[in-house]
C-alpha positions in Angstrom: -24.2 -54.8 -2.8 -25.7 -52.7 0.3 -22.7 -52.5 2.1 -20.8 -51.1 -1.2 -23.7 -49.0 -1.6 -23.2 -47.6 2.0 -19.4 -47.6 1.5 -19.9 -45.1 -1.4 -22.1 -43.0 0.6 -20.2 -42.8 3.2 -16.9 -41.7 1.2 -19.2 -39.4 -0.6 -20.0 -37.6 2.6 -16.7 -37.5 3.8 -15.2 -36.2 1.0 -18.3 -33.2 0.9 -17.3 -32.4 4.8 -13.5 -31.8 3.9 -14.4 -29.6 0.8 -16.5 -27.8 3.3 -13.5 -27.6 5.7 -11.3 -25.8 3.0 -13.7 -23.6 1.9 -14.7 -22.3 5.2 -11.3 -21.9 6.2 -11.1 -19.4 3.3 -11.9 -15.6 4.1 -15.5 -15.3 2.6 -15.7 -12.6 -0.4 -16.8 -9.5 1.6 -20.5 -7.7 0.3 -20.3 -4.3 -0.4 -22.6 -2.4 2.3 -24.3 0.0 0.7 -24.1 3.2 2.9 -20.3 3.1 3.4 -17.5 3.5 2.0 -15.3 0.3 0.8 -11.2 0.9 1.1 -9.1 -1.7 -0.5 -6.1 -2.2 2.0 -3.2 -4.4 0.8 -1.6 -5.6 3.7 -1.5 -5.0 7.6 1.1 -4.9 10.0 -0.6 -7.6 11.8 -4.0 -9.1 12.2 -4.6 -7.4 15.9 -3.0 -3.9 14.9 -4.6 -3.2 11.4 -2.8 0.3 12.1 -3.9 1.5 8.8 -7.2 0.7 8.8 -7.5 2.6 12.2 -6.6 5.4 10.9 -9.2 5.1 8.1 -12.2 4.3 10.2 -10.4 7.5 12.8 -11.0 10.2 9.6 -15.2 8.2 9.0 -16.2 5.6 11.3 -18.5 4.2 8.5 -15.8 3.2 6.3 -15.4 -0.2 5.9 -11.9 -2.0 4.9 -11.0 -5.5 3.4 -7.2 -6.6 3.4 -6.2 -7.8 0.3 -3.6 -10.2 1.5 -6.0 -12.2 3.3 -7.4 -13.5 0.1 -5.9 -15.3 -3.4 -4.6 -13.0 -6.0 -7.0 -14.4 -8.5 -9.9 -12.7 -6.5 -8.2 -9.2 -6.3 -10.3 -7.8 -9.3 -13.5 -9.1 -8.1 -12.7 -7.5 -4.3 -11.2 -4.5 -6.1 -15.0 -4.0 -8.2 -16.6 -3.8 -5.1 -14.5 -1.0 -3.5 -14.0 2.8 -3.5 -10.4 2.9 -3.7 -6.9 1.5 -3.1 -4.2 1.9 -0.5 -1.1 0.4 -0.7 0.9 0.4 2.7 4.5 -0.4 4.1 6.2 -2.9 5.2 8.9 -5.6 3.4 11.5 -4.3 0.9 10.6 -5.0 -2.7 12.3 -7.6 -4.0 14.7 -6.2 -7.0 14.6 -8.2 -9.2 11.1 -5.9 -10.1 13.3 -3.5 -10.9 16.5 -4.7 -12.8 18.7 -4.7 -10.2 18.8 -9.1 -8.8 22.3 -8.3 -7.5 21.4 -5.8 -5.0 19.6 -8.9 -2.9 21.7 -8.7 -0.4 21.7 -5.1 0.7 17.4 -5.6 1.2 15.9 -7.3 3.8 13.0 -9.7 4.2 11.2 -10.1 1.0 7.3 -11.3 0.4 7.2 -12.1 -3.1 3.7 -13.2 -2.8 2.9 -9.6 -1.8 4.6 -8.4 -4.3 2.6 -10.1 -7.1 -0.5 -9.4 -5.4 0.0 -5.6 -4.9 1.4 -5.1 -8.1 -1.6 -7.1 -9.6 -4.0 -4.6 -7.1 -2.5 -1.6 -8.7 -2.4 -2.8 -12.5 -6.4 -3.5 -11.9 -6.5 -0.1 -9.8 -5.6 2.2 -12.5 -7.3 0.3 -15.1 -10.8 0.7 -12.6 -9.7 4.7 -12.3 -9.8 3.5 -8.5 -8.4 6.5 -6.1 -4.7 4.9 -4.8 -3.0 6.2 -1.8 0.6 4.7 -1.4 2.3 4.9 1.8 6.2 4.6 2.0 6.8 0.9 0.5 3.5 1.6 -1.3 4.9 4.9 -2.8 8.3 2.9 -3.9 5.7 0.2 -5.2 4.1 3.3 -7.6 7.5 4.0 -8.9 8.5 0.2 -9.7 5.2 -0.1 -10.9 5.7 2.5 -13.5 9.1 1.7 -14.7 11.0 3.3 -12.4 13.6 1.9 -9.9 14.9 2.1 -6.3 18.1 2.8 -4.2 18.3 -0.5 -2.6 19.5 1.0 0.7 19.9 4.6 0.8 22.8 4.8 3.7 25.2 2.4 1.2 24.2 3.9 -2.5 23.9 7.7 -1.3 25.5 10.7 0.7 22.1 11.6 2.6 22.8 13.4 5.4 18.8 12.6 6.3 18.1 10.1 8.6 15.3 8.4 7.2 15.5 5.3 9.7 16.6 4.7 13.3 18.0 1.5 14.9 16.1 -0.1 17.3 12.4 0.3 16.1 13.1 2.5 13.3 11.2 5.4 13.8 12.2 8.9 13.3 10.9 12.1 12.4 12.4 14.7 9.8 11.5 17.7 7.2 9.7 17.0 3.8 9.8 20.5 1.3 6.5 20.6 -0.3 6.8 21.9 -4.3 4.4 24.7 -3.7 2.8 24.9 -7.1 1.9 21.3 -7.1 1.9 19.5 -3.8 -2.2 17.9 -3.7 -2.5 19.3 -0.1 -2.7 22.9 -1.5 -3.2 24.6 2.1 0.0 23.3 3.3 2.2 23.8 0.3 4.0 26.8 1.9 6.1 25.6 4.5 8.4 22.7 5.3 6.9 20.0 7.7 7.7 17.2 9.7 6.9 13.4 9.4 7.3 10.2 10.6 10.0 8.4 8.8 11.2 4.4 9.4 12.8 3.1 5.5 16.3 2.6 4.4 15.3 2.5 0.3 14.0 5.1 -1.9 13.2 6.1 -5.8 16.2 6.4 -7.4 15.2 6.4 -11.1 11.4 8.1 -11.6 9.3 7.0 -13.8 7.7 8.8 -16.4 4.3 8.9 -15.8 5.3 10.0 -12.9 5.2 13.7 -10.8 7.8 14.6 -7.5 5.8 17.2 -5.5 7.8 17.0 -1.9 11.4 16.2 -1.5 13.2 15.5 2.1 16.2 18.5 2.6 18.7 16.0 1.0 16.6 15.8 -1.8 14.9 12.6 -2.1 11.5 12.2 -3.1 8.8 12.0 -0.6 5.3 12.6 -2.2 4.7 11.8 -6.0 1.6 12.1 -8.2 0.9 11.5 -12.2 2.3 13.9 -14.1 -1.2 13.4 -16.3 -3.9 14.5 -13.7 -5.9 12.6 -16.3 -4.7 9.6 -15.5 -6.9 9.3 -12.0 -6.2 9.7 -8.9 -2.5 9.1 -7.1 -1.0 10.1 -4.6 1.8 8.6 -2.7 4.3 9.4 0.3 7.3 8.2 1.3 6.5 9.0 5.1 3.9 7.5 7.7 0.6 9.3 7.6 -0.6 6.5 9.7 1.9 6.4 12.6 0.4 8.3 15.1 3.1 8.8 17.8 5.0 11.0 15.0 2.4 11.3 12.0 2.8 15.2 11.9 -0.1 17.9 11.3 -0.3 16.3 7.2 -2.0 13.2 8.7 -5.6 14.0 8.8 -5.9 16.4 5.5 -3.9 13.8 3.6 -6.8 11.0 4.7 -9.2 13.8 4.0 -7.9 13.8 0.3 -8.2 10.5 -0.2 -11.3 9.7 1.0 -12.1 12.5 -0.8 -11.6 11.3 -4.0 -12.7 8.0 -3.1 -16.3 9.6 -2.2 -16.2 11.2 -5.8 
């Protein structure tokens, strides 16, 4: 009877160590400091880069930042209640099947479905919340989908846009965005055209409703949008690279300045 006794203890202790295992191995759920501000990221380029959060914490040093994708979708809402706003970055095409078109798979490229349930799931809670979003280029097609609207699955096959809007090799190039002067959200820079860093070969085809296009590249696609309701909260997103700061452009720092703006309000 002891040794059973000792047997069961012994499996009991083993089996407490591995469930402590799993659950250290999981991101803890990150306390909300309260002097500074909390901005929601959804995914980084990598885990050494975190180019978007640098370029965050280079507008306020005090901000602090938490990467969605690190954690379960089932925990977004909680993380999302504990932050100041959202920003949705680039990176993998969305998969189209979000947006009616499954056949258009094989002009995309790498898909992350996971990251597509999860962002989309960040931006339903988001809006609910009256959170501040920022979308940056896949984030800004990610709005649109969102919405109801849909994309050009690759913009050199479905269009004549004489725009380069990518490069090969790494991708990167720069080119002209036409503000719409009566309502682009950057008011002080409505008035001229200006240049930005551009690496994506999709784009918003169909708008959506609820949604606003308030600067256009010269062959006319859309690159900022907002709501069309002001009412609805705060939104704004761009198809360029705000973050990119080899090419970012002079809209870089008074587009962060907006959004921390609002998430500050």
């Amino acid at each position: 009877m002891r040794t059973l006794k000792h047997f069961h203890q012994l499996v009991f202790f083993l089996l407490s160590w591995l469930i402590s295992l799993q659950i250290s191995a999981q991101p803890e759920m990150p306390a909300r400091p309260a002097d500074k501000l909390r901005i929601a990221v959804s995914w980084e380029r990598s885990p050494e880069s975190h180019q978007y959060s640098k370029w965050l914490l280079e507008a306020d040093a005090n901000i602090r930042t938490v990467v969605l994708y690190e954690y379960e979708i089932d925990e977004i809402p909680a993380i999302l209640d504990s932050c100041d706003a959202l920003l949705l970055t680039g990176g993998n095409d969305i998969y189209p099947g979000l947006y009616g078109r499954e056949a258009d798979t094989a002009r995309c490229g790498i898909f992350n479905l996971r990251r597509d349930t999860l962002e989309m799931a960040a931006l339903t809670h988001a809006l609910e919340s009256k959170l501040p979003v920022l979308g940056i280029c896949r984030g800004m097609q990610l709005v649109n989908v969102h919405q109801g609207g849909t994309l050009f699955s690759d913009l050199p096959d479905e269009t004549d846009c004489d725009t380069l809007h990518r490069t090969d090799g790494d991708g990167w190039t720069q080119h002209l965005i036409f503000p719409d002067k009566t309502v682009f959200p950057l008011a002080d820079f409505s008035r001229k055209a200006h240049l930005v860093a551009s690496n994506h070969h999709q784009g918003i085809d169909k708008l959506a409703k609820s949604l606003l296009v308030v600067a256009r590249s010269e062959d006319g696609l859309p690159e900022a949008i907002v709501f069309e309701d002001p009412d609805k909260g705060f939104l704004v997103a761009v198809q360029w690279h705000p973050e990119w700061k080899p090419l970012a452009g002079e809209l870089s720092k008074p587009l962060v300045a907006l959004f921390l703006e609002a998430a500050l309000a």
